[in-house]
LUMDO-546428 format. One record per residue (C-alpha): z negated, x negated, y; residue in one letter. Coordinates in Angstrom, 3 decimals. Example, Ala and Ser with C-alpha at 12.3 -4.5 7.8 and 13.67 -1.06 7.14 Angstrom:
<nodes>
+----------+----------+----------+--------+
|       c3 |       c1 |       c2 | markol |
+----------+----------+----------+--------+
|   -7.800 |  -12.300 |   -4.500 |      a |
|   -7.140 |  -13.670 |   -1.060 |      s |
+----------+----------+----------+--------+
</nodes>
This chain:
<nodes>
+----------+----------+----------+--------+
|       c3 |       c1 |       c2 | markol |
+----------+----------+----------+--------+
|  -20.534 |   -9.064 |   27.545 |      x |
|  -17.433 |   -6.904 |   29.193 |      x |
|  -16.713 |   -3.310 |   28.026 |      x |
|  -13.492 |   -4.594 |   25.886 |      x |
|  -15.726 |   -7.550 |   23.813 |      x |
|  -18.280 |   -4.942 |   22.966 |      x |
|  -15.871 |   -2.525 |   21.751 |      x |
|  -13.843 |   -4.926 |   20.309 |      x |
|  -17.098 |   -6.186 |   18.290 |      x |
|  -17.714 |   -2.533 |   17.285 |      x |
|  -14.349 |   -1.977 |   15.314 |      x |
|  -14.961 |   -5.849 |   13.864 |      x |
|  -18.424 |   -4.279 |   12.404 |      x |
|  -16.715 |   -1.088 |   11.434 |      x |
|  -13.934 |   -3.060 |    9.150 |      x |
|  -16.602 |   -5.161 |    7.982 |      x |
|  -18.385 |   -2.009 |    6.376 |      x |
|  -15.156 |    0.140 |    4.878 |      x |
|  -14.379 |   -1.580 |    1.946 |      x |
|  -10.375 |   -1.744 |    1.865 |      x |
|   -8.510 |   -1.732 |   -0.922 |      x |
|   -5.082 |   -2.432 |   -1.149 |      x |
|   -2.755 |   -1.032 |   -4.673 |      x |
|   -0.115 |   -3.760 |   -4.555 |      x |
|    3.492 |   -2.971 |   -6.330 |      x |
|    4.785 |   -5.482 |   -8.547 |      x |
|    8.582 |   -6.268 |   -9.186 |      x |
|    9.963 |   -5.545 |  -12.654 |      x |
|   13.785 |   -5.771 |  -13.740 |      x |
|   13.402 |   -1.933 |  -14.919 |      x |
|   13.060 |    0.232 |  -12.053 |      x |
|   16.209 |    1.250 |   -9.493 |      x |
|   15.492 |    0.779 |   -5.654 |      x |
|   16.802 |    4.076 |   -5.309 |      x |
|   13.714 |    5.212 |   -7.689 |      x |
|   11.344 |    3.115 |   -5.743 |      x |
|   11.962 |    4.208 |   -2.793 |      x |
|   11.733 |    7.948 |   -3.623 |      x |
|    8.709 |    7.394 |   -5.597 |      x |
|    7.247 |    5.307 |   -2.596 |      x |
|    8.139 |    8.124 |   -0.033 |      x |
|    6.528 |   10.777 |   -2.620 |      x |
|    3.386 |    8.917 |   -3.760 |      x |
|    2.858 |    7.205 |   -0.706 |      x |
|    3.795 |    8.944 |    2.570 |      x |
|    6.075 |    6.633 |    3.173 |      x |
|    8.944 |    7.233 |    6.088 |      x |
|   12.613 |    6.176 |    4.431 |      x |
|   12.602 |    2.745 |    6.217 |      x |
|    9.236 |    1.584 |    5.228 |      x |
|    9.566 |    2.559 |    1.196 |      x |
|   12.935 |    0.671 |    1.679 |      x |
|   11.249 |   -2.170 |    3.535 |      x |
|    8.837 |   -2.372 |    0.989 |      x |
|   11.428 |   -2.420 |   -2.239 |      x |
|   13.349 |   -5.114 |   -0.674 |      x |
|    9.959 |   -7.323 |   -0.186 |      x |
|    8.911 |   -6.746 |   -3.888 |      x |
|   12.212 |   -7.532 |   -4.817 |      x |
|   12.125 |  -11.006 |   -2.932 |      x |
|    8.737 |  -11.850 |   -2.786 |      x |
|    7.337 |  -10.178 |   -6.520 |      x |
|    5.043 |   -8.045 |   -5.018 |      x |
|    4.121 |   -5.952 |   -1.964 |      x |
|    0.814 |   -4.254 |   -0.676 |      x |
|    2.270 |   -0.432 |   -0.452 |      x |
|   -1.038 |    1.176 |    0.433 |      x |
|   -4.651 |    0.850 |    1.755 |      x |
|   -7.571 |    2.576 |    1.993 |      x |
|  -10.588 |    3.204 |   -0.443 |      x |
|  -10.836 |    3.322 |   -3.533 |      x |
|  -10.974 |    6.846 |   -4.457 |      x |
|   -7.680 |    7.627 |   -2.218 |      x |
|   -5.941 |    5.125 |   -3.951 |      x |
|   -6.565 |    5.610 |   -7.446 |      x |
|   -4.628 |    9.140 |   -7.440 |      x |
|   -1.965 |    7.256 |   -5.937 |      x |
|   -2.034 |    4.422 |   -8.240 |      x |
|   -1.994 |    6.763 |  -11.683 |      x |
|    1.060 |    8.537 |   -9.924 |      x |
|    3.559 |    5.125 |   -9.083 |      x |
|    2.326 |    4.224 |  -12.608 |      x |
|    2.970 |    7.737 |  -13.776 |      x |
|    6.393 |    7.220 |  -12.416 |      x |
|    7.001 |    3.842 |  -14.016 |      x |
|    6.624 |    1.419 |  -11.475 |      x |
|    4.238 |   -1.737 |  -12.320 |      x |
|    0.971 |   -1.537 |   -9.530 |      x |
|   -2.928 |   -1.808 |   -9.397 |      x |
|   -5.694 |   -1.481 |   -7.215 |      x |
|   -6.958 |   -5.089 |   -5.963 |      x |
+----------+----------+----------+--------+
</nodes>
């Protein structure tokens, strides 16, 4: 086994044992894309482009993974885009 299949099986191993979590924003005919975006940039260290990418693809699509990581640094984040109105959960 080469240098780059054994590493490449290490970081495979390593996902394998984080347990990911995603909190996934849903679309809702309430909230402004201005106010998404902000809120997105705010709650989720978002640059400009990528809150906006991420409003238009809830708008389109219903729904849009914003966020991952575990579970305990997403709640926070969760309560706070709920907080601010927007529709989300942790799946």
């Amino acid at each position: 086994m080469g240098t780059q299949e054994k590493v490449s099986e290490e970081l495979l191993l390593e996902e394998e044992i984080v347990n990911q979590n995603e909190i996934v924003l849903f679309n809702d005919d309430v909230n402004t894309f201005d106010h998404v975006i902000e809120t997105l940039i705010n709650v989720c260290d978002h640059t400009p482009e990528q809150a906006e990418q991420c409003s238009l693809i809830v708008h389109y699509n219903g729904k849009c993974t914003v966020k991952t990581g575990e579970y305990s640094y997403l709640k926070p984040r969760c309560s706070k885009l709920l907080d601010a109105g927007l529709n989300a959960e942790i799946i």
